[in-house]
C-alpha positions as CSV (number, residue, x, y, z in Angstrom):
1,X,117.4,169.9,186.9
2,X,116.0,168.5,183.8
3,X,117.3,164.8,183.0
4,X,119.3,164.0,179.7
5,X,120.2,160.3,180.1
6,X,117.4,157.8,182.3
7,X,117.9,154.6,182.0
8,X,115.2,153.1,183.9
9,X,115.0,149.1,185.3
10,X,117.8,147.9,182.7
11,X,118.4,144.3,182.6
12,X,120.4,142.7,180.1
13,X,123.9,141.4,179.4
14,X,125.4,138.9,176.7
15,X,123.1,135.9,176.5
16,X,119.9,134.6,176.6
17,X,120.1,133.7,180.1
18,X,123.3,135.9,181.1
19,X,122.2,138.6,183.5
20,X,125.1,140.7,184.5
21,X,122.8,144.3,184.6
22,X,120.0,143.3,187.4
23,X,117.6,146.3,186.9
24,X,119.9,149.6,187.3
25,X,118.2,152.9,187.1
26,X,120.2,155.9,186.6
27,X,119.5,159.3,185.8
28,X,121.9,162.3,184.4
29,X,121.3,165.9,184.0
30,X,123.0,167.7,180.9
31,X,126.2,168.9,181.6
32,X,127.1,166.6,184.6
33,X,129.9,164.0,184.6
34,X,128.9,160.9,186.8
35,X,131.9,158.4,187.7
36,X,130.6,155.0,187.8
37,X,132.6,152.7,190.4
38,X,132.6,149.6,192.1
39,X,134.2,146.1,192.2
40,X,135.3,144.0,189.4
41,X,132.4,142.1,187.3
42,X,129.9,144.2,188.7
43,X,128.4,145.5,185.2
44,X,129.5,148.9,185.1
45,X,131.8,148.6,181.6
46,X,128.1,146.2,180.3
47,X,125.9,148.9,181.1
48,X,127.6,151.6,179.3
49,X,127.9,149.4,176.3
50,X,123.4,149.0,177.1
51,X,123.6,152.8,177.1
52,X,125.5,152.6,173.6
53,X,123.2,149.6,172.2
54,X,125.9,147.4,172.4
55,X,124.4,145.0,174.6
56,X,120.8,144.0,174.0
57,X,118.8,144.7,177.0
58,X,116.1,142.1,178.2
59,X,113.8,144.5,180.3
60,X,114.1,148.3,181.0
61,X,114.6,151.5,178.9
62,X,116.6,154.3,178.0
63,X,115.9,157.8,177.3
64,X,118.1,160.6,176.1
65,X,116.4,164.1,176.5
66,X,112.8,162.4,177.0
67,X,113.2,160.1,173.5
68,X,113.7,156.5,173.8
69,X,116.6,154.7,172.8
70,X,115.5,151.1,173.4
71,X,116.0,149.1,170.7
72,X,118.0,151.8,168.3
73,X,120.5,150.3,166.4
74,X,124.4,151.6,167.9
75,X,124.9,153.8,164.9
76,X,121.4,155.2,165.7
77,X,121.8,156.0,169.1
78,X,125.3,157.6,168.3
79,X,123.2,159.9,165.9
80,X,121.0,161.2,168.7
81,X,123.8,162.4,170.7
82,X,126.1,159.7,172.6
83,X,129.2,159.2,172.3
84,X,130.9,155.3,173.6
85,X,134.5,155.7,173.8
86,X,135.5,151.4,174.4
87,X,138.8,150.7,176.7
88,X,140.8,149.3,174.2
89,X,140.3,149.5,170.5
90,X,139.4,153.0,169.9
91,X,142.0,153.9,167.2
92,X,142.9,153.4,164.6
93,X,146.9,152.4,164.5
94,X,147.9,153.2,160.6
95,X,146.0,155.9,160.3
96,X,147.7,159.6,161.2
97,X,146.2,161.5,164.4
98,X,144.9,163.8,162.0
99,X,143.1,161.1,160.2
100,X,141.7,159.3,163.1
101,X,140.0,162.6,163.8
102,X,138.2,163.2,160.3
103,X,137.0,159.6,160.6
104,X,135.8,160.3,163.8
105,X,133.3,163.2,161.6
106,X,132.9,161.1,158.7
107,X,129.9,161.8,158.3
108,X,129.6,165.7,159.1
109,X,130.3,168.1,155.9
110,X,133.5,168.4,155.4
111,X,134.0,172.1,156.4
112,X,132.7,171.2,159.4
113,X,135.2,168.2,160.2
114,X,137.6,170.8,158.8
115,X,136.6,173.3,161.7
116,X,136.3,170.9,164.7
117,X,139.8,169.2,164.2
118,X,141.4,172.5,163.8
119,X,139.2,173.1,166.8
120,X,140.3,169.5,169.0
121,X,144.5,170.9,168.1
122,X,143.9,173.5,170.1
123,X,142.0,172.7,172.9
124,X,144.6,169.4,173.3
125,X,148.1,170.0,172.0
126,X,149.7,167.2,171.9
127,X,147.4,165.8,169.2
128,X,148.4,168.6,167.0
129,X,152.4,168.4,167.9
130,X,151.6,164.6,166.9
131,X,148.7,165.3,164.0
132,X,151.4,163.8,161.3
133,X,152.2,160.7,163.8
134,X,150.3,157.6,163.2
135,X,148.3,156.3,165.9
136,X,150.1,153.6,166.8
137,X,152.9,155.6,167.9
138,X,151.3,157.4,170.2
139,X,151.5,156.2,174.0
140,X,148.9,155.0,176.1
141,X,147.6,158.3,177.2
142,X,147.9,160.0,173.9
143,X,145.6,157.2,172.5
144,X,143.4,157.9,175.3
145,X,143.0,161.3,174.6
146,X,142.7,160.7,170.2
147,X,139.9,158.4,171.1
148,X,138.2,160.9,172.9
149,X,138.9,163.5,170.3
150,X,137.5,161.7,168.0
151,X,134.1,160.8,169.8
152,X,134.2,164.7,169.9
153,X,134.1,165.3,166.5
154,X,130.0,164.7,166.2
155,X,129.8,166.9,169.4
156,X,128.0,164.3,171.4
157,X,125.3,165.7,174.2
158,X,126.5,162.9,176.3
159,X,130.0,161.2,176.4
160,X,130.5,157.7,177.6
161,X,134.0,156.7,178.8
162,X,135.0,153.1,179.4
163,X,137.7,152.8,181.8
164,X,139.8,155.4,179.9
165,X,142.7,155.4,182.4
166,X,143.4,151.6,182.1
167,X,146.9,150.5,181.6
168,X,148.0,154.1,182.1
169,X,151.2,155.3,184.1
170,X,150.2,157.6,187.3
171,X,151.5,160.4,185.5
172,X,149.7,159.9,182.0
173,X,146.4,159.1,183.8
174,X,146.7,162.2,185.8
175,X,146.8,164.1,182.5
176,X,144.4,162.2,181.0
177,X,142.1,162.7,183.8
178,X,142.6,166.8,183.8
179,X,141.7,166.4,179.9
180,X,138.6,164.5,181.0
181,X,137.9,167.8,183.4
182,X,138.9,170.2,181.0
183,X,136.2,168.3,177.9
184,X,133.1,168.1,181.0
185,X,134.1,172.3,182.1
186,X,133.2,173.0,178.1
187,X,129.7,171.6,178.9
188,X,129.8,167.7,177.7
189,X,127.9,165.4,179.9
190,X,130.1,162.6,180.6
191,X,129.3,158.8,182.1
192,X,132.6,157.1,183.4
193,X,133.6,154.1,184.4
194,X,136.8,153.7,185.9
195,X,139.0,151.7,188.4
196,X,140.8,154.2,189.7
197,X,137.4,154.8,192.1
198,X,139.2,158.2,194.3
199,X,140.5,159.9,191.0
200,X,137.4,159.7,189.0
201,X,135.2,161.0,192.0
202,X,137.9,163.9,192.5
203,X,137.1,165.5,189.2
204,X,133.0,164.4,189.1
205,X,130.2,165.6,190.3
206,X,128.0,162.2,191.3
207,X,128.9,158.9,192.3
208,X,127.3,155.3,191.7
209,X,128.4,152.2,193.0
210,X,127.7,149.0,191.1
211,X,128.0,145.6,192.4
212,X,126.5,143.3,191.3
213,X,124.7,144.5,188.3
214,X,123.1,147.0,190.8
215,X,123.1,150.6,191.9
216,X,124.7,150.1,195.7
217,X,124.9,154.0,196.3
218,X,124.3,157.4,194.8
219,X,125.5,160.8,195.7
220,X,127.6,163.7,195.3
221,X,131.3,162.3,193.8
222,X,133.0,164.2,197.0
223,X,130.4,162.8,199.4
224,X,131.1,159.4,198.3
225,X,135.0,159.3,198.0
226,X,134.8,161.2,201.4
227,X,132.6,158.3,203.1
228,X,134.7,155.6,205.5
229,X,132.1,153.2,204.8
230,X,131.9,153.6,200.9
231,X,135.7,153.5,201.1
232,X,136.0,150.3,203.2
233,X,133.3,148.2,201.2
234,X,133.6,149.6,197.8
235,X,136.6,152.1,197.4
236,X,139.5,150.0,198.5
237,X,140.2,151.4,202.0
């Protein structure tokens, strides 16, 4: 299966001397979704943002489709196909839902930002029910799901979702989560990192397990959740 993201050896994290990412090496084939678990401070929201340029890395490289990304600029590596939404953030609260979206295409022709929101109403309702509502009225899960619509709008080849069910009732990240589904089953590649370890591995295909700024374990999502020891050390029980 031909790779879209490898990121090979990555070492990096805020500082000159701050190390949080110890040399992870990850590979993603187009069209998978990957949850990305583990304990608390173990790098995995620090290594999307080295995916996303947002943290400088110190040794290592990443490749999307075979071209390297190393060193790209954020806005540059969003042009070339991937798509960071942060965990908090990610709207913007005077601005209507239909407005966050077309900023979320500013920079496509404006036909085409015309098509894709029309597009984003219907594949998730509630945005259009709410498309005159600004975006601070929205709840937790609705903001969720704009800030995903609008990383949609440039129709990124890969997707990369920072804890998006954070702060979320059961209920709303259970919806949130079958949106996440619905988006990958449409052929995005998505990278996610989540705390609610189970849930995300129910609706993905792999599994990694950071700690400590490295790869622990890799396998299928199932195969993971389903393992006692994975569960015990890494899971929560």
């Amino acid at each position: 299966m031909t790779a879209l993201l490898e990121a090979e050896g990555v070492v990096g994290g805020y500082g000159a001397a701050d190390e949080i990412l110890k040399g992870i090496t990850v590979t993603l084939a187009a069209h998978r979704m990957a949850a990305i678990v583990g304990p608390n401070g173990a790098g995995k929201s620090t290594f999307l943002k080295a995916i996303a340029g947002l943290v400088k890395l110190k040794a290592g490289q990443v490749r999307l489709a075979g071209e390297v990304l190393t060193g790209l600029p954020p806005r540059g590596i969003a042009a070339r196909g991937i798509a960071f939404v942060p965990q908090e953030s990610n709207v913007f609260g005077s601005l209507s839902v239909r407005e966050n979206l077309e900023m979320g295409g500013y920079l496509e022709p404006r036909a085409t930002v015309a098509r894709r929101v029309e597009g984003l109403f219907t594949r998730f309702p509630i945005l259009a029910e709410k498309r005159r509502r600004a975006a601070r009225t929205l709840s937790g899960g609705q903001r969720q799901i704009l800030a995903m619509g609008m990383a949609l709008m440039v129709e990124p080849k890969l997707l990369l979702l920072d804890e998006p069910s954070a702060g979320l009732s059961p209920k709303a990240a259970e919806s949130l989560f079958d949106g996440i589904a619905a988006i990958h089953q449409e052929g995005t590649a998505i990278l996610m990192v989540e705390q609610n370890a189970l849930e995300a591995l129910a609706i993905a295909e792999e599994g990694i397990v950071l700690v400590d700024g490295r790869v622990a374990r890799t396998g299928e999502a199932a195969a993971l959740a389903a393992d006692p020891e994975v569960r015990r050390l890494f899971l929560g029980g």
